[in-house]
C-alpha positions in Angstrom: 3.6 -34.4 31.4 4.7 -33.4 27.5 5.9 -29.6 26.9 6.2 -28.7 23.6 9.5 -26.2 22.3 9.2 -24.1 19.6 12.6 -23.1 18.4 12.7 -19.7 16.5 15.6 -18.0 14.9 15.9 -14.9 17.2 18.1 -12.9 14.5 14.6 -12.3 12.8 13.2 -10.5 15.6 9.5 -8.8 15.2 7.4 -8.9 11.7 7.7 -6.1 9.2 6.6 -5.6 5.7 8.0 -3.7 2.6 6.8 -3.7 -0.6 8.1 -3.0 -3.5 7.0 -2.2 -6.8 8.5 -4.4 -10.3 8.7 -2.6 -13.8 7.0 -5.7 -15.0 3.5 -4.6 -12.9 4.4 -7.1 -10.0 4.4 -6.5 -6.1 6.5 -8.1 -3.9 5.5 -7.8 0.1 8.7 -8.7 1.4 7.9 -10.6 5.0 10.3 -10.8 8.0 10.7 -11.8 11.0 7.8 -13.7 13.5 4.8 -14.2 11.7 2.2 -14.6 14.1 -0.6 -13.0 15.7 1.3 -9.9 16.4 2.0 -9.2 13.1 -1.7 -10.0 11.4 -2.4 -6.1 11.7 0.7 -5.0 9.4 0.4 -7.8 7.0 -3.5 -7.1 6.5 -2.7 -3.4 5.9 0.5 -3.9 3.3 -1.6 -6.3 1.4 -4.8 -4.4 1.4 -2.8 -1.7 0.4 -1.2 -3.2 -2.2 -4.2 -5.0 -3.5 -5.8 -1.4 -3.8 -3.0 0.1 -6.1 -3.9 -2.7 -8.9 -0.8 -4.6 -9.9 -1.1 -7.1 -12.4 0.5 -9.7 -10.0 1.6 -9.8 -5.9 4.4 -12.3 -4.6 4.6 -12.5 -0.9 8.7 -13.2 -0.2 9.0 -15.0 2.9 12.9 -15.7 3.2 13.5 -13.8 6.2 10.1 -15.3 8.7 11.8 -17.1 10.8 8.1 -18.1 12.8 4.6 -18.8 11.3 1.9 -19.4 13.1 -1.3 -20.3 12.3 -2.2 -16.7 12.3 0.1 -16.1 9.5 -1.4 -19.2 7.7 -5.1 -17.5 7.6 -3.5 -14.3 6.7 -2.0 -15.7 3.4 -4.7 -17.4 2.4 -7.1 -14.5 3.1 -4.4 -12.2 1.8 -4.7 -14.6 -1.5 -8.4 -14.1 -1.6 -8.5 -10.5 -1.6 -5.8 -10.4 -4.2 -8.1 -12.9 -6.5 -11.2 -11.3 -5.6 -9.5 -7.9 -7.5 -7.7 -9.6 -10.1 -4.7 -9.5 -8.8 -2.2 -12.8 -8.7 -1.4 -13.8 -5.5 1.5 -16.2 -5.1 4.1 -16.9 -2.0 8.0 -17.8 -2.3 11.0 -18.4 -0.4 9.7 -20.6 2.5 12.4 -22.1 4.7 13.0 -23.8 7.6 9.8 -24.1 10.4 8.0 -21.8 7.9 8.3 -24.1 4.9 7.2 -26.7 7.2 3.9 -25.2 8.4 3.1 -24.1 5.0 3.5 -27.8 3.6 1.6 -29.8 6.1 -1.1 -27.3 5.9 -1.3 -27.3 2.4 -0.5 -23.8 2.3 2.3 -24.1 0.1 1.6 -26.1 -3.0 -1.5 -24.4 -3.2 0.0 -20.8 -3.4 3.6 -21.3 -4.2 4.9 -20.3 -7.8 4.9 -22.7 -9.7 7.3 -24.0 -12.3 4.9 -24.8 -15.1 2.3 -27.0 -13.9 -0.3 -26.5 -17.7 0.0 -30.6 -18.0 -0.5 -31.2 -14.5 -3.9 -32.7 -13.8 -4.4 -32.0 -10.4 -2.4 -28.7 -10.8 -6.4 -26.6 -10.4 -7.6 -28.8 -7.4 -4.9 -28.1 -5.5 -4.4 -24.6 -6.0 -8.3 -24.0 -5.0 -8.4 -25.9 -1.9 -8.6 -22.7 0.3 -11.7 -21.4 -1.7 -13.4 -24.2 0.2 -12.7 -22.7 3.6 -15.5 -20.7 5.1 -14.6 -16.5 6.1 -14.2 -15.9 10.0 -17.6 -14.0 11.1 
């Protein structure tokens, strides 16, 4: 018989949000804690809101998620789509640890990341649009 662990940082304790407004027109939703299905209620709501009061761009900081599940990976990428579908930049940073990991082998994170400068990088549009592909829960 095969168990599987998951190992969490327990210092990070349950989700919250906080987000702040930049001169330069940007959100950041800072993200902390367990992200999983527990916390798909608060994250909706802080993006939602922060989609509605128009910034010019939204970063999603997640430096202090100790857990993602794949409830947190649907809620970024329909977090990004809400952001796009208003005009609004959508973008994640500060990944670490079993989040990073989630986020990479899902694709997650190269396709929403901030980049560097990608302008000469061919497949640079592909894979940021992979998750337009993906078909809305009903």
């Amino acid at each position: 018989m095969w168990y599987l662990l998951l190992v969490t940082d327990p210092s990070h304790g349950p989700f919250s949000t906080t987000v702040e407004r930049r001169r330069n027109d940007q959100l950041i939703v800072w993200a902390a804690g367990e992200f999983d299905m527990n916390a798909e209620l608060g994250f909706m709501e802080a993006v939602t809101s922060a989609v509605a009061s128009k910034p010019q761009s939204m970063v999603v900081d997640l430096s202090k998620v100790g857990f993602l599940d794949s409830t947190g990976v649907r809620c970024l990428i329909v977090g990004k789509r809400r952001a796009e579908a208003a005009g609004v930049s959508f973008t994640i940073r500060g990944a670490q640890g079993i989040t990073e990991t989630v986020l990479s082998m899902t694709g997650v994170l190269p396709a929403m990341a901030k980049p560097a400068d990608d302008a000469d990088d061919a497949e640079a549009e592909p894979r940021k649009a992979w998750w337009k592909r993906l078909r809305p829960r009903s």
